[in-house]
C-alpha positions as CSV (number, residue, x, y, z in Angstrom):
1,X,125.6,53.3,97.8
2,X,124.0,56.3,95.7
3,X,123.5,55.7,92.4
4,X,123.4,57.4,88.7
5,X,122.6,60.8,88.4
6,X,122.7,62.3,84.5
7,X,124.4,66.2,84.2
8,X,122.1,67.6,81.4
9,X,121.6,70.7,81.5
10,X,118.4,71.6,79.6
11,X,114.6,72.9,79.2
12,X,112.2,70.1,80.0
13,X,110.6,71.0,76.7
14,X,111.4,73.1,73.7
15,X,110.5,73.7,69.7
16,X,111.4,71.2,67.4
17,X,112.3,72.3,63.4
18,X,112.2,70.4,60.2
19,X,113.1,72.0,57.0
20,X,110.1,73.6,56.3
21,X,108.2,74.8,59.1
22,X,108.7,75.7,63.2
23,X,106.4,73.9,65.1
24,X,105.8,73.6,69.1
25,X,104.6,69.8,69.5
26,X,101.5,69.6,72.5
27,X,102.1,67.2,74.7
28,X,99.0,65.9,77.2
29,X,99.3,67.3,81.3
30,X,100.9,63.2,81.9
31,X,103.2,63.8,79.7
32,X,104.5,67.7,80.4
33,X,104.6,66.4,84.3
34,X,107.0,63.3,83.6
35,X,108.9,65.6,81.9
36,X,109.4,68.1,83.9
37,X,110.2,66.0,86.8
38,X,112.9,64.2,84.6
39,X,114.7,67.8,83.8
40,X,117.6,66.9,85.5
41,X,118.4,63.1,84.1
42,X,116.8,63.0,80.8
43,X,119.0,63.6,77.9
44,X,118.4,65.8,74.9
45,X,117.8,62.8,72.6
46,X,115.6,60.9,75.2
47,X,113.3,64.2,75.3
48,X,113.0,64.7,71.8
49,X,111.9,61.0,70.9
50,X,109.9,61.2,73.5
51,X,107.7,64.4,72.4
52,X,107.3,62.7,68.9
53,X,105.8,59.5,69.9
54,X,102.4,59.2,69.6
55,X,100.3,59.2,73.2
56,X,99.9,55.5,73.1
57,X,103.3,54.7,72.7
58,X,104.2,57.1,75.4
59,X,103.9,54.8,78.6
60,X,106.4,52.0,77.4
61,X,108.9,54.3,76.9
62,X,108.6,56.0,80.7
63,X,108.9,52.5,81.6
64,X,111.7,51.7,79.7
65,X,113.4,55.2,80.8
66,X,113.7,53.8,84.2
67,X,114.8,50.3,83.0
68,X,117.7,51.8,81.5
69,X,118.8,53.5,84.6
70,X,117.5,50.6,87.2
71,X,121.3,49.4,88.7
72,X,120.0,46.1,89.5
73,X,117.2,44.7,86.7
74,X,117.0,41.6,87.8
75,X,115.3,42.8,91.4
76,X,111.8,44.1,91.2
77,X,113.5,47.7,93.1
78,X,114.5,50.3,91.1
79,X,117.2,52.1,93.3
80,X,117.6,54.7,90.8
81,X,114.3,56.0,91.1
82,X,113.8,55.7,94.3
83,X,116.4,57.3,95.2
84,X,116.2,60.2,92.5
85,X,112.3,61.2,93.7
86,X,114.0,60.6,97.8
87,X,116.5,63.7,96.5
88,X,113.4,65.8,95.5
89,X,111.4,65.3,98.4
90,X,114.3,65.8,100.7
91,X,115.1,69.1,98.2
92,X,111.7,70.6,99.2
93,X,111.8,69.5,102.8
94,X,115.7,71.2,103.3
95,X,115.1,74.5,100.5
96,X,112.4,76.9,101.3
97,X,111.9,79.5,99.0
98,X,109.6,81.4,96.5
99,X,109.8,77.8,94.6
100,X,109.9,74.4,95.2
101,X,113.0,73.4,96.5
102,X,114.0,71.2,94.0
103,X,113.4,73.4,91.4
104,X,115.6,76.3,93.0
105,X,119.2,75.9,92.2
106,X,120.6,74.5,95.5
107,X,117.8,71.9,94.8
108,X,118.9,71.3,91.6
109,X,122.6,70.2,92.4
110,X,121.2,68.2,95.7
111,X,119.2,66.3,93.3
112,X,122.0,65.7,91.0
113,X,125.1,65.3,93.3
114,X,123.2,64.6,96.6
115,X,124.4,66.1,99.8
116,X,127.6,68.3,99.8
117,X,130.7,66.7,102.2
118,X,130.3,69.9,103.5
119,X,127.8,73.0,104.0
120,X,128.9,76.4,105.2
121,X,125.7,78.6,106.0
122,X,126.4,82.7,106.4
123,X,123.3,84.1,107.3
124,X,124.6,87.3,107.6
125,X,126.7,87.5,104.3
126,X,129.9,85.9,102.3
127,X,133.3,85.2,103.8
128,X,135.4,88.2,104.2
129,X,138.0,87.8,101.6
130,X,141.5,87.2,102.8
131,X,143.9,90.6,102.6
132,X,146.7,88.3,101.7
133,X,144.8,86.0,99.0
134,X,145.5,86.8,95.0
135,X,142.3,88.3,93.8
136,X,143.2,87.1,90.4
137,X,142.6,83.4,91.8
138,X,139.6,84.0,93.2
139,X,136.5,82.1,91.1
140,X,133.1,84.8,90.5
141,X,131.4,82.5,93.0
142,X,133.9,83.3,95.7
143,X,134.1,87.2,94.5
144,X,129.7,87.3,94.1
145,X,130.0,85.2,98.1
146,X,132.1,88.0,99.9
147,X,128.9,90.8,99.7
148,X,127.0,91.7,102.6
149,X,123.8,88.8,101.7
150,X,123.2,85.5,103.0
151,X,125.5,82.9,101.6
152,X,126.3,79.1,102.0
153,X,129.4,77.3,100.4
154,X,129.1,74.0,99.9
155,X,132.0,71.4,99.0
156,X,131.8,68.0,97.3
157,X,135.5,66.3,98.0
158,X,135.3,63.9,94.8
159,X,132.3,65.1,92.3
160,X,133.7,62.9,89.6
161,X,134.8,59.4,90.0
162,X,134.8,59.3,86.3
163,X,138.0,61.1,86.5
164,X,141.2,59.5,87.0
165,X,142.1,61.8,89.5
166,X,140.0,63.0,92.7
167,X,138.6,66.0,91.5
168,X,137.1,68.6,94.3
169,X,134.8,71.7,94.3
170,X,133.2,74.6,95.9
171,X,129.8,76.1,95.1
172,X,128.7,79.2,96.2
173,X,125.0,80.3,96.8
174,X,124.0,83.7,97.4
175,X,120.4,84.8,98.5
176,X,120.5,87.9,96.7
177,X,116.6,88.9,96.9
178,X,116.2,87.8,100.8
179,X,113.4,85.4,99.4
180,X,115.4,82.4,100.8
181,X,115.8,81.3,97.0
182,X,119.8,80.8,96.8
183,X,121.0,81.2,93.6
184,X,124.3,79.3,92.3
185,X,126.6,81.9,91.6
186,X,129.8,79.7,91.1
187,X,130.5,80.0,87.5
188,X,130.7,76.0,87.0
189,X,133.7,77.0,84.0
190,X,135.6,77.6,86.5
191,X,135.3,74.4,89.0
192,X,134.5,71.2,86.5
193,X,137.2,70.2,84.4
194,X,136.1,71.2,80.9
195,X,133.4,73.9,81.7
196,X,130.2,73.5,80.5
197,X,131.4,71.3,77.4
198,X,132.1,68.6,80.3
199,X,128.7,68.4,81.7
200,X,126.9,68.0,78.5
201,X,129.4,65.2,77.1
202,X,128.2,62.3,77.9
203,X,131.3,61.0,79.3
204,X,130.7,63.0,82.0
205,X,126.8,61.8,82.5
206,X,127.7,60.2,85.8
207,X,128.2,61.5,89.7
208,X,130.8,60.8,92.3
209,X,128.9,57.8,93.3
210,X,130.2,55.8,90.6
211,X,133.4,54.2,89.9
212,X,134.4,54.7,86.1
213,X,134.1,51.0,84.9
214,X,130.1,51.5,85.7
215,X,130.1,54.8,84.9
216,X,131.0,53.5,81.0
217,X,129.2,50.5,81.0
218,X,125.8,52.2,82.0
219,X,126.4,55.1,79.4
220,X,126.9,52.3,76.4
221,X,124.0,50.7,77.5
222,X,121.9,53.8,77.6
223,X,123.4,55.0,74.4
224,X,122.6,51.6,72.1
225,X,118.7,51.0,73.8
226,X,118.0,54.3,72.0
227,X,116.8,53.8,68.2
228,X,116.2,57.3,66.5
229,X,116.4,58.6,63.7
230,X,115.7,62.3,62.4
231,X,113.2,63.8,59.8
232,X,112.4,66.5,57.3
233,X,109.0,66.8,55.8
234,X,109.5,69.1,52.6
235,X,107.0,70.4,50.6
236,X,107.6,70.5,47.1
237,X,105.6,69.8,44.0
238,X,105.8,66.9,41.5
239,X,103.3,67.0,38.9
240,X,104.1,63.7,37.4
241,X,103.5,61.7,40.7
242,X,101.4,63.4,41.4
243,X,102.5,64.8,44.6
244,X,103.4,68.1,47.4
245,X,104.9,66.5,50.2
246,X,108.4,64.6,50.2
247,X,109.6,63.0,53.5
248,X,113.1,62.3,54.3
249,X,114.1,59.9,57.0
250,X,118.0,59.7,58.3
251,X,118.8,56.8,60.4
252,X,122.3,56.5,61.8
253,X,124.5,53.5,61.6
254,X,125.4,53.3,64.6
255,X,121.6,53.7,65.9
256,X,121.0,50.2,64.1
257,X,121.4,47.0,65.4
258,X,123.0,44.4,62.9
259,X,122.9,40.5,62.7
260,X,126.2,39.2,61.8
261,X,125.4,36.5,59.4
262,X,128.7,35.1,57.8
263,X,131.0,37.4,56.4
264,X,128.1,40.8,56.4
265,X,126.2,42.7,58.7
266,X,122.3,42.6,58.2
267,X,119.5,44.4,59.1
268,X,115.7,44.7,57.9
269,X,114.0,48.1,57.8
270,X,110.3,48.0,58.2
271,X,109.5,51.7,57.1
272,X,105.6,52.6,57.9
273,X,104.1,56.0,57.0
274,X,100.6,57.2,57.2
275,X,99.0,60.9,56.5
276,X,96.2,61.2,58.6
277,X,93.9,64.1,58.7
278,X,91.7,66.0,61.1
279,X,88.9,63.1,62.0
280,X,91.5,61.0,62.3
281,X,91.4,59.2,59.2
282,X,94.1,57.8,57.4
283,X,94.6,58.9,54.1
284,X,97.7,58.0,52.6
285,X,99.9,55.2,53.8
286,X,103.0,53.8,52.1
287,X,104.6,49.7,54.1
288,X,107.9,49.3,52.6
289,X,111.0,46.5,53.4
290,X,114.4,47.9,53.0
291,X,117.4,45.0,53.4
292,X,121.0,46.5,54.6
293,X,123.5,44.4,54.2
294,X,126.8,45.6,54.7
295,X,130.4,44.3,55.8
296,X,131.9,44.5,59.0
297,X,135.0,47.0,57.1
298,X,132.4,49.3,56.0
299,X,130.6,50.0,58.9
300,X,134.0,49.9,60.5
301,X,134.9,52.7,58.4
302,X,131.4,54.7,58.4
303,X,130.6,54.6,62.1
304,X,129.4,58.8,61.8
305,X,127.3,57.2,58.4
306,X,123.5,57.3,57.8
307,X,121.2,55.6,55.6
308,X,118.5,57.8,54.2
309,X,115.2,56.7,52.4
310,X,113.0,59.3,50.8
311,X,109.4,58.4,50.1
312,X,107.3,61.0,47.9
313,X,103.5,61.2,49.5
314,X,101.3,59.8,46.2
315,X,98.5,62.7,46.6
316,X,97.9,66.1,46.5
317,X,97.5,67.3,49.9
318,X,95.0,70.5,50.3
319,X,95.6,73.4,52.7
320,X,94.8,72.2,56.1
321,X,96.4,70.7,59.1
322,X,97.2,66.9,59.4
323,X,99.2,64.6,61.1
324,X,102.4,62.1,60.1
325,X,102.4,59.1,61.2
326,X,106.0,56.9,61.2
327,X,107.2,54.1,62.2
328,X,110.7,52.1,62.0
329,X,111.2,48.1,62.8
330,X,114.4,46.3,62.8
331,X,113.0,42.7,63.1
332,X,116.9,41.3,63.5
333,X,117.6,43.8,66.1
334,X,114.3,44.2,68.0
335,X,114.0,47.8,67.6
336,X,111.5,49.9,66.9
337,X,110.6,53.5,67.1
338,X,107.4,55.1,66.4
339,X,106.7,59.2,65.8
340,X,103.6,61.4,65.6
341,X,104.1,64.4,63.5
342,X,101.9,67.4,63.1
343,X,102.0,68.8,59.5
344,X,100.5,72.1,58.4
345,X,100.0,72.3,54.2
């Protein structure tokens, strides 16, 4: 069978924020190309831990990307990716175009839902529209599809097995410019349950290849091997520290893996942070332990909670640009996430 292809629609790479500045993080030409080739599986959270690693760290997680989506880890194969780079080769054998194939949009769904169940081609422009049909129940796609360009319809007769029900649909491309680059010009509100909302919930990360029982167990397990947390690096003054850089860390609950011991919930925090400047040098670094113990009713009760931990930076930081370094270990939950920051004072 086919396997697991993620609906997330989004750029390959964007700007990050914190609450004081706008920054656009750099990523090395290794990195920008795994990127972009992931567009259409890798998930808004996957993409922004991965810009904030440091380089070094940067490999394991492309490994462990394709772990998480490898349907049978205990073979040395991984279908998934195998058959996700077949889809783009196949896209830029079957689309020719003013771009790649896979990157035009006919591509783009091939990649994601594979081949259509079936592929109407009008070289010669759209279906005529039916005299008798309610124009009020047409879709835009069908509407845009009826003009005098070069068209193809294409049909997928269960795009969700997530759903209960079989769920059908019809996409329409239109070649608008004569460049052979069909655009979609189905307006997918209209044919996917939901709208847009649907594709980006993850409930919906999974294609017609999947029956829904792997469809959920695959989307918890790719949900709970992610350990994140978000940051804010504030600049303020404190004269009696002295200091002019707070950072903030928030870490989910629910991002933290817990050791049941007894009658509480336990995990250790390993908090790591080091100001490095432009040689490279490390000049501030604050090692800290933090102990959460909780009960099982409170987390129970405070699933959508965070811990938080602000440290103060212990020294006056002059004008200049420098780097953050952080890093978060849960010993009892073998987790550990690592971020590079750039920092302009």
């Amino acid at each position: 069978m086919f396997f697991i292809f993620a609906i997330t629609l989004l750029q390959f790479f964007f700007f990050l924020s914190c609450a004081t500045s706008r920054k656009e993080l750099r990523l090395d030409p290794e990195s920008e190309d795994f990127l972009s080739h992931v567009r259409y599986i890798i998930t808004r959270e996957e993409s922004k831990i991965f810009s904030e690693l440091p380089p070094s760290a940067r490999p394991d997680f492309i490994e462990e990307f394709w772990k998480r989506r490898d349907p049978t880890p205990q073979t040395l194969r991984n279908e998934y990716r195998e058959a996700y780079f077949q889809r783009i080769e196949d896209a830029n054998r079957l689309f020719k175009g003013s771009r790649p194939g896979w990157l035009q949009d006919r591509g783009h769904i091939y990649v994601l839902f594979g081949p259509p169940n079936e592929r109407v081609t009008n070289p010669m422009g759209g279906r005529p529209i039916d005299p008798f049909a309610d124009a009020r129940e047409m879709t835009t796609g069908r509407r845009v599809a009826t003009g005098e360009k070069a068209t193809e319809i294409w049909v997928y007769y269960n795009l969700f097995s997530s759903y209960q029900q079989p769920h059908s649909a019809e996409l329409f491309f239109v070649d608008s410019d004569g460049t052979g680059d069909y655009r979609l010009s189905t307006n997918i509100d209209e044919v996917i349950p939901g709208g847009i909302d649907a594709l980006l919930n993850p409930d919906i990360r999974f294609t017609h290849e999947l029956y829904k029982e792997e469809a959920e167990r695959a989307k918890l397990y790719l949900q709970r091997a992610l350990f994140d947390f978000s940051w804010e690096l504030i600049k303020q003054k404190n004269k009696e520290i002295p200091s002019n850089l707070l950072v903030r860390l928030i870490l989910p609950y629910k991002k933290i893996v817990f050791k049941a011991e007894e009658r509480s919930l336990r995990a250790r925090i390993k908090l790591t942070i080091h100001i490095i400047d432009t040689s490279e040098k490390v000049i501030w670094k604050h090692e800290k332990e933090h102990d959460l113990d909780f009960t099982e009713k409170f987390i129970e009760e405070n699933k959508e909670g965070t811990w938080s931990v602000e440290v103060p930076v212990v020294l006056l930081l002059d004008k200049g640009k420098y780097s953050v370094y952080i890093r978060l270990e849960n010993p009892l939950g073998d987790q550990i996430i690592e971020k590079l920051l750039p920092l302009k004072m």
